[in-house]
Structures are given as C-alpha cells and as structure tokens.
N, C-alpha and C positions, 0 to 999 in steps of 0.2 A: 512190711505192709500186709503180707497172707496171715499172719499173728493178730495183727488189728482186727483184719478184717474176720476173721473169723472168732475172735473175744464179743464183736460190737451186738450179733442180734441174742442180745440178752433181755428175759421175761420179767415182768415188773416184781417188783420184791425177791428178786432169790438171788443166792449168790453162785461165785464160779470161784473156783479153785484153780493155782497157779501153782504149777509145781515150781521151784527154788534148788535147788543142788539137789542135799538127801533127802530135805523135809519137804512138807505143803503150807503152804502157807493160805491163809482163808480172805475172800475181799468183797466186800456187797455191796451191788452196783446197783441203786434204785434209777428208774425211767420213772419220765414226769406219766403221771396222767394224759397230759393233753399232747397227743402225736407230734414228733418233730414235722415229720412228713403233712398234717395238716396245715401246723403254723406254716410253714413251706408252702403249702399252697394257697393259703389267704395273703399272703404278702407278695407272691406272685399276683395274684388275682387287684389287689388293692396297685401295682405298678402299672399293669396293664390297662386299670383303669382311667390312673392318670396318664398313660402314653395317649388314651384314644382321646381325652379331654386336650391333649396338649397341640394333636395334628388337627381335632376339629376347631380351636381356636386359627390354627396357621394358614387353613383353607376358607375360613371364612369369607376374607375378601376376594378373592375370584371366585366366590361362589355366585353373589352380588356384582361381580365387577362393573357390568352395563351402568347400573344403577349410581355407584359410586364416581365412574368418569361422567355421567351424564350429572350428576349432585354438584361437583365440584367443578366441572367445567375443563376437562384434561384430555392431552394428546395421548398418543399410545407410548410415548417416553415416560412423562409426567406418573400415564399409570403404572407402567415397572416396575417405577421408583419405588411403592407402596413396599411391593415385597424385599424390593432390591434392600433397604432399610432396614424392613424387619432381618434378614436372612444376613446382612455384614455386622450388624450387632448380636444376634445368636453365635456368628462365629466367634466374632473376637473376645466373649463372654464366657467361649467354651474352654478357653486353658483356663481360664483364671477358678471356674469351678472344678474340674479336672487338677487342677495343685491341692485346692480346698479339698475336694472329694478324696484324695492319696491322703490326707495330712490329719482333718478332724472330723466331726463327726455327722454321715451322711445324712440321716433321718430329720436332724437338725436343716442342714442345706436345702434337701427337697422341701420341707413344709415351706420353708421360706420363698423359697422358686416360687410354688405355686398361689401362695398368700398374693408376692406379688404381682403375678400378670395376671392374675383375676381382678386385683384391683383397679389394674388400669386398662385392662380390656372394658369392665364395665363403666371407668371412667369417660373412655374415647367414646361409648354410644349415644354421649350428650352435646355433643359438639355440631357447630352450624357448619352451613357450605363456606365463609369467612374465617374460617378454623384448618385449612388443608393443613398449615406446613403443625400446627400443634398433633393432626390427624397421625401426620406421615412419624414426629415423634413416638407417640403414644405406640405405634405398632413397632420402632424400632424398642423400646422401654419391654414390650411384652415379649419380643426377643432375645433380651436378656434373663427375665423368669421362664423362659423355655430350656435354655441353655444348662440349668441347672438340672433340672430333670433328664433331659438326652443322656448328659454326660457321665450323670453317676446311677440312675436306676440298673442297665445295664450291669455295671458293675459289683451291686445287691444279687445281682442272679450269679453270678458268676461265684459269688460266696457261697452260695445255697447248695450249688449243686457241680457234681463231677463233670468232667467231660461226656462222659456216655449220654447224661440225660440233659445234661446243657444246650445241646443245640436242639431241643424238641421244648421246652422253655422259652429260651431264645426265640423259636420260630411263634411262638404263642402271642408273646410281647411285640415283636416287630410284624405281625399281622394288623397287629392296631395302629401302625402306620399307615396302609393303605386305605385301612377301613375309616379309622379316624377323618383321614381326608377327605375319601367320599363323603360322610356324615354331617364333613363341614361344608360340603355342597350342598345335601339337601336341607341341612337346619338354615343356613345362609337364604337360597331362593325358596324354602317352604315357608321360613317368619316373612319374609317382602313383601312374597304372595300373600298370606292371610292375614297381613294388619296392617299390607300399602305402604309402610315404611320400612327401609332394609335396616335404621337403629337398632330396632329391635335383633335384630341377628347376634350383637356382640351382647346381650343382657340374658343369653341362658346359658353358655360357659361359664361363668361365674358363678353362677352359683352350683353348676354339676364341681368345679374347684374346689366350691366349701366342702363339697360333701366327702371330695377327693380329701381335700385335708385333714374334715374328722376321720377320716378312715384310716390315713396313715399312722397318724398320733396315736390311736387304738391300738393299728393291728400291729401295725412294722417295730421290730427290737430295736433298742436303742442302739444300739452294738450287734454288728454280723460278727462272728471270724468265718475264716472260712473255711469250707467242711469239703476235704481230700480224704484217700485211703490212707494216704502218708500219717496226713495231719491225724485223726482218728488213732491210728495205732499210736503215736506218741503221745498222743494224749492222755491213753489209756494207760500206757506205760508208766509215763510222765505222774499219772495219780498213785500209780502202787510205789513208785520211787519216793513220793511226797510230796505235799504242795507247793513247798518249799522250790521248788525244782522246776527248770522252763521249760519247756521242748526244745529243741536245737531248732526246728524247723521255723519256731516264732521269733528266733534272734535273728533279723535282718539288720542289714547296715543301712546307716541314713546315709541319702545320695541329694543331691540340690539337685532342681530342675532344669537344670543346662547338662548336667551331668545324666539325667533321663531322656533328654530331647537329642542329645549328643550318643545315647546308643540305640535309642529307635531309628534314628538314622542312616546306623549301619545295618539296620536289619531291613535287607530288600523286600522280603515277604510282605511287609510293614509298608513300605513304602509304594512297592508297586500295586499292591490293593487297593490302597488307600489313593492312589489316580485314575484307578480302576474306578474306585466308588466317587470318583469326583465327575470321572463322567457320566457315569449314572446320578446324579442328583445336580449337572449342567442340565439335563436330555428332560428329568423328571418335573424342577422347577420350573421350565420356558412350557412344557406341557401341561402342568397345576395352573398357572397363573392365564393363559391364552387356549386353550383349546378352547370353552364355551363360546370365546368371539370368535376365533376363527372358523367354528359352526356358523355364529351367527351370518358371517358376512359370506360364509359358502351359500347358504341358505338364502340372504337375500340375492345373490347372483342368480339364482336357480329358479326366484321369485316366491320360495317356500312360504315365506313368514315377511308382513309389512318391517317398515321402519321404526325402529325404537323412537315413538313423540311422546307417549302417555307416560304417567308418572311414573308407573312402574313398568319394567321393561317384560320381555316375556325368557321365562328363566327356564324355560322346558332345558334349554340345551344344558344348562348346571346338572340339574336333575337325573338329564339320563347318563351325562357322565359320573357323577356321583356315584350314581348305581352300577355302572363299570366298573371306578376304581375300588367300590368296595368289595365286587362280588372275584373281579379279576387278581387284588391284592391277598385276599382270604386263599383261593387259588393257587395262587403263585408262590406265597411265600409256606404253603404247604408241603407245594411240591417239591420248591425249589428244598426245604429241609427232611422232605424222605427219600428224596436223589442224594442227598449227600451221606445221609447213614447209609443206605444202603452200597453206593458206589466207593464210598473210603475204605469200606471194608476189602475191598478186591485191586484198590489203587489208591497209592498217599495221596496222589494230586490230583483227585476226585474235584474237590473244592474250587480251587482257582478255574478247571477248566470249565466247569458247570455256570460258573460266573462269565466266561468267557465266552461260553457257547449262548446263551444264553441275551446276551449284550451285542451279537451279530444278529440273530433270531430278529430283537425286537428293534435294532435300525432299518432293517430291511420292512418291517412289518409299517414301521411309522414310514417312512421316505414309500411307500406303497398307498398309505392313507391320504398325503399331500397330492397325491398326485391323481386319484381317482375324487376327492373334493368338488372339483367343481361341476362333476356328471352325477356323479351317484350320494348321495349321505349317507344312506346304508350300509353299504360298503365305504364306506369313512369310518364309519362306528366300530362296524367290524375290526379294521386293521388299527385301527386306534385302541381297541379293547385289547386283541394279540399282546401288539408293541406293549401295553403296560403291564398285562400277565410276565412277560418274559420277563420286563423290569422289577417286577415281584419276587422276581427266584432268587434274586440275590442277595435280602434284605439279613435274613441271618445268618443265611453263608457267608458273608463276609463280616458280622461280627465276629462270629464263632471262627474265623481265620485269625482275626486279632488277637483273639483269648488264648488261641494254643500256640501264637508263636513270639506273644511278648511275656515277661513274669508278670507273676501276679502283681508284685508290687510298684510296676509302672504303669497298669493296665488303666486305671481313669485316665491318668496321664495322654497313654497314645490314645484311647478314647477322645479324648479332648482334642488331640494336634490331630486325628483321623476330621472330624467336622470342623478345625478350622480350615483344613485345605480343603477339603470338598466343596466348602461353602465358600471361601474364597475365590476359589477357580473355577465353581461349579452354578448351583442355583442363587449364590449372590448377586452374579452380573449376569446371567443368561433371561431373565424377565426383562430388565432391563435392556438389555441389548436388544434383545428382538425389538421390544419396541421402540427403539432407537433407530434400528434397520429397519424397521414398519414405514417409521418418519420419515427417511431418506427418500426409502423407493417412489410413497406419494408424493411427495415434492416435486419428485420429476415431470409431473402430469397436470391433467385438470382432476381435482377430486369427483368421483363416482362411486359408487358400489361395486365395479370390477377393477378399478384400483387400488382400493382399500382391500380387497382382495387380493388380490394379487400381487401385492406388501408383504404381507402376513405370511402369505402360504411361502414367498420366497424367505425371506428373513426366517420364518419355520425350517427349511431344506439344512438348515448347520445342525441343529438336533443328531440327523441321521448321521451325519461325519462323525460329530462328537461321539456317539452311542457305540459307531466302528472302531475307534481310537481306546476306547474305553473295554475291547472285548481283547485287543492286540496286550494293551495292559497287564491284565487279568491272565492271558497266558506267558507274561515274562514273571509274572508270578507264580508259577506252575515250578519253573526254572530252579526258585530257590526253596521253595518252602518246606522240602525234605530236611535243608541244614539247620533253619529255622526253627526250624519242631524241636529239632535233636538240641539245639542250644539251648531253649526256652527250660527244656525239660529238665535237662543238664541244671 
C-alpha cells in the first residue's frame, strides 16, 4: 500500500521508473486532463442535489397538512396514514434496490428512481378531494422512486472516496436531509400561500427531478470502482504486470442475499445502530409529520391564531419550523461529523457514543418542549429546535459506522436492510400511530380545542421514550464495534 501510494501523485506526461532486480525498467503513466478530484466533486454535488430534491418531495405533505385534512375531509388517523404509505412502501422497496444496486448498474437505477416519482408526484397534483385513497397510492408509488436513490447514492460516495475523507462527504450529502425537509416546508406552505391552492406544491419537484436527471446522465460515470490505498497500489502494479492480469483484490466471490443478510446479522455493530437509527427516524417521522398542528392547536389554546375556516389555512407554523429544521439539520449534522473526526482519533468508539449522547440530549429537549406547549411557544420552538439539532448529529455518523464495519461488497445490501428496519419499526407507524392515539384520547371527551390538545401533546410524550431507548442502543454499540472494525478490515 506505501508503494501505491507513493507511485500515485504522478505529473501529466512523464514517466516513473521501477527498478526490477539488476535492471530498470521504464513505464509512462499519462493523467487525464480533466481532475479525478473534480469529477469527484461534480458527482458529489449532482447526488446531493438529488438527496435535497428527494426529502423536499417527502416533506411536502406536512408541510400543507392543515390544508390537505381539511381538502379531503380526515381525522388525525386518516392523516398518518398519508406518510404512514409513503414511508412502508420506501421500506419494502429498499432491499429490492439494495440487491440491484450490489449486482448491476447504479447510474442506470438512479435515473430511473427519479424519472419515476417525479412522474407521479406531478401526476397526484391533479387529483380532486373524491380521489383520497388514489392520493394516499400515488404517495406510496413515490415512495418506491425514493427508495432507489437513499439506497444506493450513498454507496457512489463510498466508491469515490477513502475513509479519511468519506465521512466529511458523507456529512455533505446527509445535511440535505434536514435541509431538504425544511425546504419542503417552505415550498409546501409558500406555493398554498401565493396561488391559494396547496396542488401547486407537488408541481415544482418535478421538474427540479428533470433537471436532477439531465445532470446525472451528464456528470455521474457509468461505472464507479472503488478507489482505496489498497486498490490503487494494485492497480498500479497490476498495469506493469499487464492487462492481461486482475488485481487479487477485484476477485470476490459471489455470495446470494440470504447468505449477506445471514452475516450482517451477526454483526452487532450493524445491528445495534441500526435500532439505534430506527429510533431516531420513530422520534423524527411523528415530529416531520405533526409538529406544525401540534403548534397549531397549542396556539389555538393560548388563543394565538383564530380557527382554520378559510380556504387556506395559515401555514406560519410550517414555515418557521421549516426554517428550524433546515438551519438546525446544516448545524447538526456539521457538528455531529467534526465530533467524530476529531474524537476517533483519541477513542475507536467516538462514534456510537456521540450518537448516543447525543439521542439523550434531544429526548430530554423534546419531552421539555411538550410540556412547556401550552404557556409558552417560544419556548416550544426553542426545545423543539435543540431536540432536532441533536437529532442531526447522527445522520452521518451512523452511516459512516456502516461503511467501516460491513465489506464493501455487502454494503448497499446492509444499506437497504439499515432503512427497512428503521422504517418498519420506526417513522412507518409512528405518524400513524400518534394519530391513532390522537383519535383515542378525544374520544374520551366532548371535542374542543383543549382536547384536541391535549390528544396530541399526549400521544407526542412516546417520541421522548423512544428517543431514550434509541441512545441505550447506540451505546451497546460502542460494546462491539472495536471487533467489527477489525473484521470488516480483515
């Protein structure tokens, strides 16, 4: 590998010499013109773009949501469902692109992802208030062209780049997670606002997807391999030996997907993050989907703001969480990835605990925010913003936990089985549920404004357990991920 890497930073047109026994032998190793390190960072830049197109589609409807239950005519179950839909169909979508993505060719896969749920994003913005259950379709259908981008973009980066600089990539990419969302608050209640109809909200992701997709077909190679110190030095070597000749390190053996699913399994690392990250995206989805009502209806308690009767509701509360989550997710997931270079270096299990510590921090911050709701809003905003900085620290720290302790060649794989359990256990049924438990609690009563209140903020108090459960996780993966490392590497 020191051979490699010290053959690699060779100047355009000249050659290096290799000494051989007694003799020299002579070898001229031309660089393209156009910087690997550029292309690298255009096809960086072209994934990040479609990440942030992919969460502002997924935020859309609670960005709107007043609008849309008051459109169709729905309880706080009914509404759930919406996400609950889209988010059990992105799971179950995400092995099946996750085997494709390990097997043929990803460039391919993404344009198609995105071809189609822009198509049918822009399909569903034509549909009447007599159209729900094709509505509630339509958002599960855009769940599945999501599912292909999550799964394997990620794994593009991972080709591109070492460890050293991968998780500052990584942190790049999964920043347009949070930002993405907020963005699809404010495009959501800023189109309602200025054209009176929320339709218009699903008809500008589509067409930023077009643009997404000539970009990829442009910029992104047909074909990554991926680029290690290892790989490099064999390759180098590998060309003076002749082309004839493979590296050792490209000869893998074919394994079936039971036979990959069967030893992610035994890799705790893998496992206990990955329920780590399920209660972080239980905590994240019931807070995307219900915080701008549960403002609303704090607020009507408070007598802040009248009753939603006009056509269009009043969407401040979208807005300024929107602006939260984007200004809090950019934040967070900064910090959370210069806590961890800098902290790995002086401790291996920097990672899990920062996740850990991290996932205490912001249950404590939200079960803070429910509970000072119905005196203060400002201080709601406040602990509300906290709680999801802290849920920001761990967006590519715990990618970058999967990357270094499965191989590369199962890594879309546990990618894929990573989001279907999170989504299964996690923000699949937590929209729903709360407003499931929303339903219950007013049942109990006469319907009022401090009951529909008082629903919510209860049915919200599981977040905080879940968010605690989720930090206990994260340090029994602390536990293993020393052996992990060493096997992965092995």
């Amino acid at each position: 590998e020191d051979t490699g890497l010290q053959l690699q930073p060779l100047l355009e047109g000249q050659n290096y010499r290799a000494a051989a026994g007694d003799g020299a032998q002579c070898a001229a190793v031309s660089v393209p013109r156009n910087s690997p390190a550029t292309r690298d960072c255009l096809v960086v830049a072209v994934l990040c773009f479609g990440n942030l197109i992919n969460f502002m589609d997924w935020f859309i409807v609670p960005g709107i949501l007043l609008d849309i239950q008051k459109y169709f005519g729905l309880s706080d179950g009914r509404t759930g469902l919406l996400q609950t839909v889209f988010t059990l169909c992105y799971m179950l979508a995400a092995p099946i692109f996750g085997y494709l993505g390990d097997r043929y060719n990803r460039k391919i896969l993404l344009g198609a992802g995105i071809l189609f749920w822009s198509g049918v994003t822009l399909g569903s913005s034509f549909l009447t208030e007599s159209y729900y259950r094709i509505f509630v379709l339509s958002r599960g259908l855009v769940g599945i062209g999501t599912a292909s981008y999550s799964t394997i973009a990620p794994t593009i980066i991972a080709d591109l780049f070492e460890e050293g600089k991968r998780t500052t990539v990584l942190s790049a990419f999964y920043i347009f997670i949070p930002v993405g969302s907020g963005c699809g608050y404010v495009l959501a209640a800023g189109m309602a606002k200025s054209t009176g109809d929320w339709h218009w909200a699903f008809r500008v992701t589509p067409c930023m997807g077009g643009l997404a997709l000539v970009l990829l077909l442009l910029l992104v190679p047909h074909r990554i391999q991926r680029r290690t110190a290892r790989h490099r030095a064999l390759s180098i070597s590998g060309t003076r030996r002749g082309a004839d000749e493979t590296p050792a390190v490209h000869r893998t053996a074919k394994t079936t997907w039971c036979q990959d699913v069967g030893s992610l399994a035994k890799n705790c690392s893998f496992v206990w993050s990955s329920l780590g990250l399920t209660a972080m995206a239980f905590v994240t989805g019931a807070l995307g989907m219900w915080v701008p009502v549960f403002l609303y209806r704090a607020q009507l308690v408070q007598g802040i703001v009248p009753p939603c009767l006009q056509e269009s509701c009043n969407s401040s509360n979208s807005l300024i969480f929107g602006g939260i989550t984007i200004g809090t997710g950019i934040l967070g997931v900064i910090a959370g990835a210069e806590a961890a270079r800098r902290l790995r270096k002086i401790y291996s299990k920097a990672d899990p605990l920062i996740c850990a510590t991290s996932m205490f921090i912001s249950a404590l911050c939200l079960y803070t925010a429910l509970v000072v709701a119905q005196t203060n809003i400002l201080s709601t905003f406040i602990f509300i913003a906290f709680g999801e900085l802290f849920l920001s620290v761990n967006w590519a720290v715990v990618t970058d936990i999967l990357l270094y302790v499965v191989t590369p060649r199962r890594q879309s794989t546990a990618i894929a089985l990573q989001i279907l359990l999170s989504h299964l256990l996690g923000d699949a049924g937590s929209p729903y549920l709360i407003g499931a438990i929303s339903n219950a609690l007013q049942a109990r009563g006469a319907p009022s404004f401090q009951s529909s209140f008082r629903s919510i903020q209860s049915s919200f108090a599981i977040c905080a357990f879940v968010g605690a459960f989720g930090g206990a996780f994260f340090l029994l993966t602390a536990l293993y991920i020393e052996g992990d490392r060493r096997e992965a590497e092995r």
